[in-house]
Every structure is written in C-alpha cells, then in structure tokens.
N, C-alpha and C positions, 0 to 999 in steps of 0.2 A: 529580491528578484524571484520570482516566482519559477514554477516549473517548466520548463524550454518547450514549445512547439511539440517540440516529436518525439518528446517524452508523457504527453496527453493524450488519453484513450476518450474519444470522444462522439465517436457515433455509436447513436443509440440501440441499432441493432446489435450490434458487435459488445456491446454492453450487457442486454438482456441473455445475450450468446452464451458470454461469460457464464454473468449469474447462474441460469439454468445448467449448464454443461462442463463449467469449470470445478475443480477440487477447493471444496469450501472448510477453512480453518478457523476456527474462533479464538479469542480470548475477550477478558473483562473490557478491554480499549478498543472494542471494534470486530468486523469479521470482512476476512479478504476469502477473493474466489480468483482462483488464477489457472490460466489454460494458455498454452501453448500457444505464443503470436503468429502473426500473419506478416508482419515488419521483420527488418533488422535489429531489432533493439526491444528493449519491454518498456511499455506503457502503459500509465498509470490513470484510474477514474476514483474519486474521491468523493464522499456521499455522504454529507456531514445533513441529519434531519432535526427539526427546526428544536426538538424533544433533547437534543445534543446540549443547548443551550443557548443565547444569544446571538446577536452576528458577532460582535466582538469575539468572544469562545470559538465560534466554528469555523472563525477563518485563522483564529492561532491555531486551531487546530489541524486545520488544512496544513498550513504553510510548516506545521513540525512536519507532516506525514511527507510531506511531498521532499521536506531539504533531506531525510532518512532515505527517500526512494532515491532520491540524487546522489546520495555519499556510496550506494552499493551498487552503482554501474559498473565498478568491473568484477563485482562478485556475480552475477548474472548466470545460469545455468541457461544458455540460449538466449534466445527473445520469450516474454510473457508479457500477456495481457490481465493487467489486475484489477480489479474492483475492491475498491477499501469502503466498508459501511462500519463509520463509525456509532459507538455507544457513548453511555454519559459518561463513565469510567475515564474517559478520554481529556474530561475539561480538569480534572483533579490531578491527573497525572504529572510526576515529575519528568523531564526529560529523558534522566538513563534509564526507570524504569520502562517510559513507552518504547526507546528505543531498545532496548532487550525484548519486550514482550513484542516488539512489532519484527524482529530480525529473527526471533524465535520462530512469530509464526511463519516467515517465508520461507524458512528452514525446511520445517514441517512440510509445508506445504512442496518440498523440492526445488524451488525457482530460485533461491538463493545458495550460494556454496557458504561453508564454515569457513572461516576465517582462521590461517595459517599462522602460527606463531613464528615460524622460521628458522625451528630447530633440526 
C-alpha cells in the first residue's frame, strides 16, 4: 500500500516553496528540506532522479521512504511539509541504516521528536 492521499505533498508550487524556503539537511541517502505546513498533518514529496538507478531501485526506494514517513506520525513536531531528494547512496542501503540516517535527519531538521524510552 502506498502512501495515503493526505499524507502526499504534491503541488508544485508548494514544492518549489519548500525547496527554496524550507531548512535543508543532508546525508549520504538523500537531502530533505522541510518547512512548516499549511495542513493538519505533514506531508511528504519524494524525488527519486533517473541517476538514483533504475525504476526497479527507485520505486523500492520510494516505497522504504514513504513506509518510514508513515511509521512517525505520531512523532510529528506539528504539521511539515517535506521534500526528500534522494542520492545513489540510497539503492545500496540497508534498512536500519536508512532508517537511522533518515530519522536522524528529520531530528535535525526539528520536524521529528526523539523517541522516548519510557523510563
């Protein structure tokens, strides 16, 4: 199952918005720019280019990015609008590494909370 309706950031003004105006993070698996949404909720634009690797590769790579953006909806600091532009680094990667390096960067970035042990 893919990523739900209104969890999809998808006009392109609101896109380029981002890009240009939003707080930009990188690592070796891609670079997210994220700014303070206009919704109840944060959504997600994913930008996998053609240099990424095949379609095979960039749409497994989508579909990790997107079940990660899905698993930390209630970690959410607000609503945010994200743009994820992935790198090669991305088609090599193992699971837990992307998802550290991807939960790292929304950290970073503010838009994610750290995740409580419960002690």
């Amino acid at each position: 199952m893919g990523l739900p309706r209104r969890l999809r950031l998808r006009e392109a003004g609101r896109i380029r918005e981002v890009m240009a105006h939003g707080r930009r993070v990188a690592t070796p698996f891609g670079v997210v720019h994220v700014l303070p949404g206009e919704t109840a909720h944060s959504r997600l634009c994913t930008a996998f280019a053609r240099r990424v690797g095949n379609a095979v590769a960039r749409n497994r790579g989508r579909r990790r990015v997107q079940e990660l953006f899905r698993g930390w909806e209630p970690r959410w600091r607000g609503a945010w609008d994200v743009v994820f532009r992935a790198r090669r680094d991305i088609v090599a990667a193992d699971g837990h590494a992307l998802a550290g390096a991807l939960e790292e960067l929304m950290m970073r970035a503010g838009a994610l909370e750290a995740v409580s042990d419960g002690r």
